[in-house]
GULUMLO-397290 format. One record per residue (C-alpha): residue number from 1; residue in one letter; y, x, z. Coordinates in steps of 0.25 Angstrom, whole numbers. Layout:
REM GULUMLO-397290
     n   res       Y       X       Z
   NUM     a       Y       X       Z
...
//
This chain:
REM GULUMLO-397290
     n   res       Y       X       Z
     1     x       8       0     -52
     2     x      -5       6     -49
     3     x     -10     -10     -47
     4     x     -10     -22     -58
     5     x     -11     -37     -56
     6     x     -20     -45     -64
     7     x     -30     -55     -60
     8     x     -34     -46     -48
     9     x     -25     -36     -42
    10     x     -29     -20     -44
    11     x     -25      -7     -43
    12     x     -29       6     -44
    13     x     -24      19     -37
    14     x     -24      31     -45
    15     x     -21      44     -38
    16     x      -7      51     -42
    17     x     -14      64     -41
    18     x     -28      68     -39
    19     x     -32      69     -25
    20     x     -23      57     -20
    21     x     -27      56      -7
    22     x     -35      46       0
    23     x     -25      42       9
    24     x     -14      41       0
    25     x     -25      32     -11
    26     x     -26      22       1
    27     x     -11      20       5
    28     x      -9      19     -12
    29     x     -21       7     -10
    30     x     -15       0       1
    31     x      -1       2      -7
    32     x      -9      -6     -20
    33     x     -16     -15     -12
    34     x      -3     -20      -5
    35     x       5     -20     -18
    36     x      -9     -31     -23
    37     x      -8     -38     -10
    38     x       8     -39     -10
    39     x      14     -39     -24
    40     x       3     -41     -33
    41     x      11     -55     -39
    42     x      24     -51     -36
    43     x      25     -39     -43
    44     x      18     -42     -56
    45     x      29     -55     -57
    46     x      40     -45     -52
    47     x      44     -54     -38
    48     x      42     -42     -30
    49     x      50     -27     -30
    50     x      43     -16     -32
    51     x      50     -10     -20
    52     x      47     -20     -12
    53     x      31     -20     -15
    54     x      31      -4     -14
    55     x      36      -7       1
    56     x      27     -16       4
    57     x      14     -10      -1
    58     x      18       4       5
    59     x      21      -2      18
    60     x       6     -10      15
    61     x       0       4      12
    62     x       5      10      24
    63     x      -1      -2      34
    64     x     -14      -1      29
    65     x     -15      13      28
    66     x      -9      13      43
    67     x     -21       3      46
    68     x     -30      15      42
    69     x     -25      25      51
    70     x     -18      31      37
    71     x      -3      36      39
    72     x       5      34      27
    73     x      19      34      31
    74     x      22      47      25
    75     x      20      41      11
    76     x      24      26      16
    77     x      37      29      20
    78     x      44      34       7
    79     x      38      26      -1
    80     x      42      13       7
    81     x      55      18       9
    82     x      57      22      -7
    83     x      52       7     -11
    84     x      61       1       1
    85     x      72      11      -3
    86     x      74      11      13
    87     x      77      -2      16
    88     x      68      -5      27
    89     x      73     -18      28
    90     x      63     -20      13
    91     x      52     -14      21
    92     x      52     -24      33
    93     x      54     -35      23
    94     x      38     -32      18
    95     x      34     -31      32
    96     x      27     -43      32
    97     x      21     -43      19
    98     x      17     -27      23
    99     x       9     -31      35
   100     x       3     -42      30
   101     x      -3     -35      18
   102     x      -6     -22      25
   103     x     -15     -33      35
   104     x     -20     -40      24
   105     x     -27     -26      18
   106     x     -32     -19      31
   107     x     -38     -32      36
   108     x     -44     -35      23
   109     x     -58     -27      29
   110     x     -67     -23      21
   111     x     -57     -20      10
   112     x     -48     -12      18
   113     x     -60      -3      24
   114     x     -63      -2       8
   115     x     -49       3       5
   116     x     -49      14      15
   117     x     -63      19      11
   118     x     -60      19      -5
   119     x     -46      27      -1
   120     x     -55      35      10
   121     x     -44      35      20
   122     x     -52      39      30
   123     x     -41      49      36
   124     x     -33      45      48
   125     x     -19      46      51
   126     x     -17      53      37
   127     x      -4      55      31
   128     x      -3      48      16
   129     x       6      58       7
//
């Protein structure tokens, strides 16, 4: 995992391949921020499966790169279906959790305007590959 747990939550991003774009580095932010947010405790005690937290940070991912203007569904869709293995039944059952964390970052002001201008995604209606 790209993040660790320790007396503060981190995570660093590091791009697969050079020239990662800027739009795909901000989706992959929200992802890690949610999966800090979400399953931070869960996770490292092993409550929590994988699956389940994959869902829900995508789903995250793809609200608060929506509340941008960003359109990611093209990557958000096959990933969410891989992790649910197409039950969509698992995917409304982290509704509530989804919204409420996708919420909790783009109102979180100042830091949200922060992670858009550290990612630049500057670019609307942008399609994330």
């Amino acid at each position: 995992m790209p993040w660790s747990i320790g007396t503060e939550a981190s995570f660093t991003i590091r791009p697969k391949r050079s020239g990662m774009r800027s739009l795909t580095m901000c989706k992959t932010l929200a992802h890690e921020v949610a999966h800090v947010l979400l399953h931070a405790t869960a996770l490292q005690t092993g409550i929590l499966e994988r699956a389940r937290a994959e869902v829900e940070a995508e789903s995250v991912a793809y609200l608060v790169c929506a509340g941008f203007g960003l359109d990611s569904i093209d990557y958000t869709l096959g990933y969410v279906a891989h992790w649910s293995g197409g039950d969509t039944d698992q995917v409304l059952s982290t509704a509530v959790a989804v919204q409420r964390c996708a919420r909790a970052i783009l109102e979180s002001g100042e830091q949200t305007a922060s992670l858009a201008e550290a990612a630049e995604c500057q670019t609307s209606q942008a399609k994330v590959r």
